[in-house]
N, C-alpha and C positions, 0 to 999 in steps of 0.2 A: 751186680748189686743194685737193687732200685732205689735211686735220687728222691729227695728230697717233695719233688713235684709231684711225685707218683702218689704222696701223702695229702695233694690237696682235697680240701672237701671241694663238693662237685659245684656250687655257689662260686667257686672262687676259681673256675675255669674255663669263666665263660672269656670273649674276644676281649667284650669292653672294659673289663677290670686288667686282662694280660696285656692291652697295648703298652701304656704306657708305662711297663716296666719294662719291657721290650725293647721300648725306644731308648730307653734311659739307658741300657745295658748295650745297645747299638749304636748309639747317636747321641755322646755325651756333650760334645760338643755343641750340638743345632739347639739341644734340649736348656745350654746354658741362656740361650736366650729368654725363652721362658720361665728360667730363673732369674733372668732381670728382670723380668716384669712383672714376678710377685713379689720380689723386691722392693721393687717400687708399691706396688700396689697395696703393701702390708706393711709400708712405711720403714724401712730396714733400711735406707739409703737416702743420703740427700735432703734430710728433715728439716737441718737448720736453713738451705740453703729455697725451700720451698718447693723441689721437686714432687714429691707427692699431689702438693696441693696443683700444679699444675696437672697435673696428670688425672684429677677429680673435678677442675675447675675449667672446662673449656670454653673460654670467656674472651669474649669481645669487646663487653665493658660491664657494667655493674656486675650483671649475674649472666649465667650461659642463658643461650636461644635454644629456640628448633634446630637453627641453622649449624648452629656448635656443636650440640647435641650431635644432629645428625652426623656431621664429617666424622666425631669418633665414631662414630656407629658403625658407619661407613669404613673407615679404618682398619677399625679392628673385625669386622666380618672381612677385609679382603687379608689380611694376616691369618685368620681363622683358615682360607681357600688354601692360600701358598701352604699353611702347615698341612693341609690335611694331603695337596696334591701329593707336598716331598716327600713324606713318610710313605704315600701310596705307593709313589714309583722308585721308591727306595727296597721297599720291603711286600710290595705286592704279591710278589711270583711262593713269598714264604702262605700265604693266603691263596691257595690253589681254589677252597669253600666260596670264596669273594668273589676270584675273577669269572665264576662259572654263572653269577648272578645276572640278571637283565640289564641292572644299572650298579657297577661292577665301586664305581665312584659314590655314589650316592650310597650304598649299603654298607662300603670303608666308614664314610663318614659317620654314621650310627654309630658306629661300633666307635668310634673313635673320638666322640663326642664327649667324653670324661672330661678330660683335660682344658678344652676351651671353655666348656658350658658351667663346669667350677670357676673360673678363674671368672667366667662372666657373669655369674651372679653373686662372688664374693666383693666383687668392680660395684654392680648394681645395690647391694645391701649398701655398701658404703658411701656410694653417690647417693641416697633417701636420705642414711643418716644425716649427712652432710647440704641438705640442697632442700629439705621435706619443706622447710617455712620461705623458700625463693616465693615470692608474687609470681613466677609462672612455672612452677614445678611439674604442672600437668604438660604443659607445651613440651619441655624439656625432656621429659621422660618417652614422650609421642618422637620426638623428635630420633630421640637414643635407640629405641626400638625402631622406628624405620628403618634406619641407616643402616642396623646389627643385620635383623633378621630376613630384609630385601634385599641385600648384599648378599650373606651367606647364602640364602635358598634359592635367591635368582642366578648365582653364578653356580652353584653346584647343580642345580636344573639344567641351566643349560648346557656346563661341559656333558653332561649326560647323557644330553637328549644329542648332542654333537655327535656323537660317537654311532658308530655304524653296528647295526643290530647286531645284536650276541646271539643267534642265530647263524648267521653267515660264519662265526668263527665255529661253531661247535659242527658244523658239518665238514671241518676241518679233519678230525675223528674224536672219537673217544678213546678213553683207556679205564680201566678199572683200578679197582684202589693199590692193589699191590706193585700194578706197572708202575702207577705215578709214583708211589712209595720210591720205589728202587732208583728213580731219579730226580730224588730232592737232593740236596748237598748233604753232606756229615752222614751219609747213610750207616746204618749202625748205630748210631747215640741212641740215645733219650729219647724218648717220644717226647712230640709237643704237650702242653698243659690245657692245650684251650681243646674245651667238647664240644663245646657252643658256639655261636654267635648269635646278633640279634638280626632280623629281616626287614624287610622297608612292612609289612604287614604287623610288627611289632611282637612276634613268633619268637621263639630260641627255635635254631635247627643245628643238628649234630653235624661238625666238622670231617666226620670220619667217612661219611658213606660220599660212594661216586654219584655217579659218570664224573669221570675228570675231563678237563680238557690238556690239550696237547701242547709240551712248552713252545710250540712255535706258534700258534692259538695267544698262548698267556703272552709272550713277547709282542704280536700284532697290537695287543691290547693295550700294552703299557707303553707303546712305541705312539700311538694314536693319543694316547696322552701327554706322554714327554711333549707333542708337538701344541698341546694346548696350555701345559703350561709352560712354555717360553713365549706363545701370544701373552700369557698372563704376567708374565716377568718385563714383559717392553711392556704393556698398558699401564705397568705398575713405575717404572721407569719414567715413561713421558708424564705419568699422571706427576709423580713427583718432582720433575724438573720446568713442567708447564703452570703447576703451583708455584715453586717458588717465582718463576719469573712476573705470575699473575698478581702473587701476594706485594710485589716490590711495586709494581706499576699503580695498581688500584689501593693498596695500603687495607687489601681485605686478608685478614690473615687465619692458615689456617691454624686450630688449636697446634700446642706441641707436640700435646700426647698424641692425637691423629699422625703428624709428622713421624713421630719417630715410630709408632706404629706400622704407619708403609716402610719406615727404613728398616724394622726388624723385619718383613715379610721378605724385602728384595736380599737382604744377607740370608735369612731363614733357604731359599731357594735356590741363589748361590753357593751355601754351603751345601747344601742336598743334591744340585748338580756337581759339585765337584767331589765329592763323596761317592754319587752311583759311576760316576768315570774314572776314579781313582780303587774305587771298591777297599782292597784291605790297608792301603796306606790312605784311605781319605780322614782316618783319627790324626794321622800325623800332618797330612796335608791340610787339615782346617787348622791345626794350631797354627805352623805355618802360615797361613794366610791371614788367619786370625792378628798375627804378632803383626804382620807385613802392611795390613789394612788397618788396623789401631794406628799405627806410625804413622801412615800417610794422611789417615782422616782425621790423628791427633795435631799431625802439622799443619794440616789445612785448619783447623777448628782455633788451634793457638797462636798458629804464626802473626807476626806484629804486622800487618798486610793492611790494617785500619785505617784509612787517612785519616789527618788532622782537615776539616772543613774548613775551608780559605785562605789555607797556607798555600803556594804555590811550589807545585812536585814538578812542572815541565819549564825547561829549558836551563840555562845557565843559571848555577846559583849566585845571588846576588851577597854582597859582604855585608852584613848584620854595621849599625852606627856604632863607632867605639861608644865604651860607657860614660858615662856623665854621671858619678857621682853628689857631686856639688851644687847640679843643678838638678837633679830628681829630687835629692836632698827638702831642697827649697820650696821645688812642686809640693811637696808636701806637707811643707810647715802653712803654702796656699791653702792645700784643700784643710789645713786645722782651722787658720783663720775666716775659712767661710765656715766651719762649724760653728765655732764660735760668735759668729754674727747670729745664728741662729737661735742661740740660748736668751733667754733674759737674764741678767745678770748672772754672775758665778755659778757654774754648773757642774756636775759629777758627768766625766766621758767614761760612756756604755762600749765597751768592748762583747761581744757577741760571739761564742764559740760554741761549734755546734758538730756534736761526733754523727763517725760512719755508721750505717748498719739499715742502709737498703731504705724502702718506705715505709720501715717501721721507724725510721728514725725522722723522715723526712715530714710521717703523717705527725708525730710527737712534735718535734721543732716549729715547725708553721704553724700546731694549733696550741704550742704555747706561748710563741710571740704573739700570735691573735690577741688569746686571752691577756697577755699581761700587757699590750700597748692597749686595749679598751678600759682596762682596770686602772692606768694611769691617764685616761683622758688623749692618748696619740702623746704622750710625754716619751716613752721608751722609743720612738720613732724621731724624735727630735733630737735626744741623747745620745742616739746612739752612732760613735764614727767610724766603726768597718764590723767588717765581717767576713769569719775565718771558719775554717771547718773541711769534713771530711764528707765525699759518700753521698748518702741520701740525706743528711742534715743539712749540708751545707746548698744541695737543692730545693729542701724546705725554705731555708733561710732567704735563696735566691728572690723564689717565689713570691716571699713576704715584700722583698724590695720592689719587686718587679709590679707589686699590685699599690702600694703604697706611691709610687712613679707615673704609673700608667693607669693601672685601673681603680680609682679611690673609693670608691663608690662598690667594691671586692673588698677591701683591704681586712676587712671584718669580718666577713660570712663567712658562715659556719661550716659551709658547704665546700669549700676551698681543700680543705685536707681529703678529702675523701674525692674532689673530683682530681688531685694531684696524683692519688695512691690508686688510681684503677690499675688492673693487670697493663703492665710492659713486659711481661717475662715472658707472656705463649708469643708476642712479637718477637722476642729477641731469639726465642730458642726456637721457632718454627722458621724461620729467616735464615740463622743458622745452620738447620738438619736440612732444610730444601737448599741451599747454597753449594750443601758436598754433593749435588748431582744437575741442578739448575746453569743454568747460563748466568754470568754475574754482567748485572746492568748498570748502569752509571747515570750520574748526576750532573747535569751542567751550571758551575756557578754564571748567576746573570751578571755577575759586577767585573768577575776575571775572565769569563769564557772560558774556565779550566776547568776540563770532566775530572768523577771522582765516581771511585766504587762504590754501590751500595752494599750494606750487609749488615751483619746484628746493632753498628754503630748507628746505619741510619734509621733503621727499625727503633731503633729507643730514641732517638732526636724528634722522630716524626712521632713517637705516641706520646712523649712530653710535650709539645705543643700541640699536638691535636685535644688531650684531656684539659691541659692547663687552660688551652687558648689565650696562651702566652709565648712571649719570647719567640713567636718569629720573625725570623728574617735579620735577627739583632745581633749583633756583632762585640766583639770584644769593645772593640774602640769609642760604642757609641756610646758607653757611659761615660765617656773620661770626663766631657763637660757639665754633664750633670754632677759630678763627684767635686769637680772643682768648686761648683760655686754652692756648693753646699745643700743640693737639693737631694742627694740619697747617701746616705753611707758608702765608704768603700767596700769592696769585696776582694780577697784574696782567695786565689783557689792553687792548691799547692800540692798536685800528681807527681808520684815518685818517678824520676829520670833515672834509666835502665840505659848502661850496664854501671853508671855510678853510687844509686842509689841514695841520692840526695834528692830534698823538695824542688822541684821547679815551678817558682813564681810564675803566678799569672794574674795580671791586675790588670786595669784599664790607665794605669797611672805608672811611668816609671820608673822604678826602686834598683838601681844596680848600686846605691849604696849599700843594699842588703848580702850582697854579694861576694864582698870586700873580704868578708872572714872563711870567707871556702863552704859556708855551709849549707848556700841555695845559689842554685842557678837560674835564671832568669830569662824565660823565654826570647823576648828581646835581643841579649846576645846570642840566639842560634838562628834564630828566621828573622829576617827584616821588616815582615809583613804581619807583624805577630797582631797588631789593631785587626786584623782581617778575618782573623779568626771567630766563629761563628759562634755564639757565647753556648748553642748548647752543645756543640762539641766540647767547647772549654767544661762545662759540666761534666760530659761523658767522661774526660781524660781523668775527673777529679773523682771519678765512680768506678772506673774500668775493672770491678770484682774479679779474677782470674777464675776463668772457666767460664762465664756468665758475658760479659762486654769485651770485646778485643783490645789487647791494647793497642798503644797508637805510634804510628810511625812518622817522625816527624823528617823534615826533606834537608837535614844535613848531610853534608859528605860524608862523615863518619855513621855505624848505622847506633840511632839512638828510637828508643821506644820509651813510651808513658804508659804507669798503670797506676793502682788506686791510692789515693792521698793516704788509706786507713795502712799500706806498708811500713811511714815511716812515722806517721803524724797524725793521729786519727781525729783529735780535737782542733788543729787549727793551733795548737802552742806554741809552737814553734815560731812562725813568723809576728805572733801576737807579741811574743818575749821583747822579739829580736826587734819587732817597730817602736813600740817601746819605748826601750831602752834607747836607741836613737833619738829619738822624739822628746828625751827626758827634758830638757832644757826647755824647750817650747813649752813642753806641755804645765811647766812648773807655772807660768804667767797666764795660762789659760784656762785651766780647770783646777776644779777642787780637791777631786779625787780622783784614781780608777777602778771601775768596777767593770769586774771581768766575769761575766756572764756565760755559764756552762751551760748546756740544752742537751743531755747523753739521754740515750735513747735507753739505756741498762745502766742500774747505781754501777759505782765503782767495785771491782772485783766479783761480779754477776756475768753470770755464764748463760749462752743461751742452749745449751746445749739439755735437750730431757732428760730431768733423773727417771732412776734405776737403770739394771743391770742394761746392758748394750752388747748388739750382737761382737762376732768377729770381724765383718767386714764395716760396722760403724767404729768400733775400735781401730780399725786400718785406716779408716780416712780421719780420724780424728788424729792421726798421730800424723797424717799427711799434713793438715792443716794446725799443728802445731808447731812449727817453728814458725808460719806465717804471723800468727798469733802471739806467739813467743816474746818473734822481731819487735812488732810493733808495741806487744809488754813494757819489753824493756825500756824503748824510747822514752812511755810515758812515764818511767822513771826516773831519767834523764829530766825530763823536761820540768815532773815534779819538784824535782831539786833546786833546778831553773828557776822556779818560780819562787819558791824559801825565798833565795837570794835574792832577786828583784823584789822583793816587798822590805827586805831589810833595809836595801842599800835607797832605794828611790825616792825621791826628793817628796814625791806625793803621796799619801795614803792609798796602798793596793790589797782590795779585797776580793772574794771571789764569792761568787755565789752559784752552787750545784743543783741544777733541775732536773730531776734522774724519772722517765719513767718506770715506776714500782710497777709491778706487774699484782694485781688482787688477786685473782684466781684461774685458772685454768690453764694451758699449754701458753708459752710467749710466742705470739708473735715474729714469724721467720726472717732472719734476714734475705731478704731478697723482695726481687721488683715487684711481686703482688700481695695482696693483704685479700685474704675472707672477709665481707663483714662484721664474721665471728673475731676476728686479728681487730678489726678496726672499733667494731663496740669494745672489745677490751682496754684499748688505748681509750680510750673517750671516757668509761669509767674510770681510770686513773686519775684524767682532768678534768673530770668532775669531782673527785672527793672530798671533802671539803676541806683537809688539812692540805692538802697541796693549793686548793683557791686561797685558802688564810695565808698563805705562805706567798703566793703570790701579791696578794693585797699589800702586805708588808713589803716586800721588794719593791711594788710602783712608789707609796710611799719614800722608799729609803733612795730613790733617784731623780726625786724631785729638787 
């Protein structure tokens, strides 16, 4: 009884339309790759966290180069090579039409050109949309097209030309159609579908008619290739492990999406080699591997392996100072009374709290305190005596001190958010994807002489001081004396302590009275050398997003890790409550009021998640990332409550005031370390509106 195929119309039987059902029905496996990468590409995965945009966005700094450009180019032409070798010498000998050709490699590829050259011009439509008004859109697009098209054609040329004339195999013998028939496998089935293919001449020619060649002819063939793509699998190997080492040394890094690009080519090949050596169990044997290689590159990728910058990891641990309550106590009723010296008479203390949520929150935070310490004349700079927060707010926040301190003559430009928010995420994730195959290098502190690992921690340390051109070199400890005597606010930064799951304090000043009630731990009693620590480590620990920053391993006996402030405490409440309420006594004789200053990067109960419908696998990770979300829910209902009470019971008037980026139109702003322009003008239209500058106006006002 004749099958289904036997019905196809003759349009729909040519090679290039039957490959790649073929492979899909042979190689469901290799083919999932390619489903991750329209995944990505068509934005179905990874939206909130900015995934996509990295992968469209290969950026150095403001906008992509030539140079970016090209590396994806580059890229994904040698991912295009490896797909088209595997499938070759996977499935060539089914293609007896092919191997009888002159360039047996190059005429596959025609025919097989469906699947990459869709997927490369639905890439390319959406890179114009996205990149058309760049000031060098022409370079960039010269740049993408080199990379793509000199890669593909130059490597599939030359494996080509490599190979030793298809003459010498055909005088091997011939056979006629019915000989080669009778020793193809499944003899007896179904005829094949395909009548056609296309020619390097751009011809269709019928599948059917001989001269065959001879399968030990077709084996020479695909045997002479097996051996050029394993040249291809090590050049693709060193390329990738010679990058990462190059990217760490020189701090040139390559895009992500390039990155993970060569990392799908080298699985793509590996799974194709262990498939044509496994043959009818290589379906079970890629899952296997699959399972086996997720595990191992999940625990390389997650493990807590991050050092803390300045704590000392070699030799004998030293015993942390017992605590001193009584007298941190007191330090700090010091650094009130240098506040206080600062004011002119009776003043209202500015508490400053400022939520997680990447450089959306951090571009928002810093160019709100801009604007409302100009709007009060540098009064909300005077006023204000610490600051608390999570994420990329509480690095906005940093920033603001750091330029108010050191660079004063920055303290205001407009330009400060936008040179803070350039891309750190193709650093972090290209660092990352070249580290699971690179050699890991290391760092020598000049003050300890104690090396340390590089990896995605120092990739984000190094492009926060490279963009800010700030904060190097500066240490926890170096603020303590400028906090004392009243020249910058304090800063608290409060990363959740794993396997406990409580804040751990990190200040320049120190607080083991806060301690007392079991409900933060305090760097100080776990390392001795806590002043040592490198303040933008201190930042990273206070950022470490999971899956995105590693967390951090800190050098006690017991094993303890740090990840991001937004697990347990996303606004910084927590310790704001809790100093407070300590503080209350002092603070009755020294200030007028408290006003407790929110900076949230999204109003209260705004989600950034895109409406309408969502696939299956966006509803998978949303449900991943909802007890994370959940956790830290709740707290802030905790803490809400928290704060009822302390306005009731405290001696001084306690108010708050909410500065929520509204979002006006279009998609929000991702959480994560890069912002588009288009992210970035969005934020900037908010603080420009004129009801949120009225509102501001009225707040310098209300803290004068």
């Amino acid at each position: 009884m004749p099958t289904l195929r036997w019905h196809l119309p003759h349009w729909l039987r040519v090679y290039p339309l039957q490959l790649p059902l073929f492979q899909v029905r042979r190689h469901l496996f290799l083919m999932l790759v390619w489903g991750a990468l329209w995944a990505i590409a068509l934005g179905k995965i990874g939206i909130g966290l900015g995934v996509p945009a990295v992968f469209y966005d290969p950026r150095s700094g403001a906008y992509p180069t030539f140079w970016t450009t090209g590396a994806w180019g580059l890229a994904y032409g040698l991912f295009v090579i490896a797909y088209q070798l595997t499938t070759f010498l996977l499935d060539g000998y089914h293609a007896p039409f092919i191997l009888r050709e002159p360039y047996p490699l190059l005429q596959y590829a025609l025919n097989n050109a469906l699947l990459p050259l869709t997927f490369w011009l639905v890439y390319l439509h959406t890179y114009a949309r996205l990149h058309a008004a760049d000031p060098n859109f022409g370079s960039q697009l010269v740049g993408h097209l080199l990379g793509f098209w000199a890669t593909t054609i130059g490597l599939l040329w030359g494996i080509s030309r490599w190979q030793r004339d298809i003459t010498g195999f055909i005088r091997i013998g011939l056979l006629t159609s019915r000989d080669f028939l009778a020793r193809l496998p499944g003899e007896g089935g179904p005829v094949s579908p395909v009548w056609w293919y296309l020619t390097l001449e751009g011809r269709f020619k019928p599948t059917f008619r001989g001269p065959w060649l001879k399968r030990s002819a077709q084996a020479r063939i695909l045997a002479d290739l097996h051996r050029k793509a394993l040249a291809l699998e090590l050049l693709l190997l060193a390329l990738i492990a010679a990058g990462g080492a190059l990217q760490t040394l020189w701090e040139v890094y390559l895009p992500a999406g390039a990155a993970f690009l060569i990392l799908c080519a080298i699985v793509y090949m590996a799974g194709g080699a262990l498939s044509f050596w496994l043959r009818y169990q290589g379906g079970l044997a890629m899952v296997g591997l699959g399972l086996l290689g997720g595990l191992l590159l999940g625990t390389a990728w997650l493990e807590g392996g991050s050092p803390a910058y300045g704590l000392s990891y070699e030799g004998p641990r030293r015993r942390p100072r017992p605590p001193q309550p009584q007298a941190d106590s007191l330090g700090l009723v010091a650094c009130l009374d240098a506040w206080q010296k600062r004011q002119e008479g009776p003043a209202p203390l500015v508490w400053i709290q400022v939520s997680g949520g990447g450089w959306r929150s951090a571009f928002w935070a810093l160019s709100t305190l801009q604007q409302l310490d100009s709007l009060s004349g540098g009064l909300l700079w005077k006023r204000t005596f610490a600051i608390s927060g999570a994420s990329g707010g509480l690095i906005g926040a940093a920033l603001w001190r750091e330029l108010n301190v050191f660079f004063p003559h920055r303290r205001w430009n407009p330009t400060e958010p936008y040179r803070l928010t350039q891309d750190a995420l193709n650093p972090i994730l290209s660092t990352g994807l070249a580290g699971l195959l690179s050699p890991t290098l290391y760092y020598r502190d000049p003050l300890t002489g104690e090396s340390y690992a590089k990896g995605r921690g120092w990739a984000f340390e190094r492009a926060l001081v490279r963009h800010t051109g700030a904060f190097a070199g500066r240490r926890l400890g170096d603020y303590a004396d400028l906090e004392k005597t009243g020249q910058c606010p304090l800063l608290f930064l409060t990363p959740t302590l794993l396997p406990v799951g409580r804040p751990l304090l990190l200040s320049s000043q120190p607080v083991s009275f806060l301690t007392r009630t079991g409900l933060f731990v305090e760097l100080r009693a776990l390392v001795p050398e806590a002043d040592r620590l490198y303040f933008t480590t201190a930042l990273r620990m206070n950022a470490s997003f999971p899956f995105v920053l590693p967390s951090v391993r800190l050098p006690t006996d017991y094993p303890t890790e740090v990840i991001d402030a937004g697990a347990v405490d996303n606004h910084g409440e927590l310790v704001a409550l809790a100093l407070l309420w300590q503080l209350r006594a002092a603070l009755r004789e020294k200030a007028t009021r408290i006003v407790l200053l929110e900076i949230r990067d999204l109003p209260p109960d705004a989600s950034s998640e895109p409406p309408g419908p969502t696939s299956s696998l966006q509803a998978f990770l949303r449900r991943l990332s909802g007890l994370y979300t959940s956790f830290a829910g709740a707290r802030g209902l905790f803490t809400s409550l928290t704060y009822e009470v302390l306005q009731a019971s405290y001696p001084l008037p306690v108010e708050k005031h909410v500065l929520a980026f509204h979002p006006k139109r279009g998609p929000i702003p991702p959480l994560s370390f890069t912002l588009r322009p288009s992210d970035q003008q969005a934020l900037q239209e908010a603080l420009r509106d004129s009801t949120y500058i009225e509102r501001l106006r009225i707040l310098a006002q209300q803290i004068r």
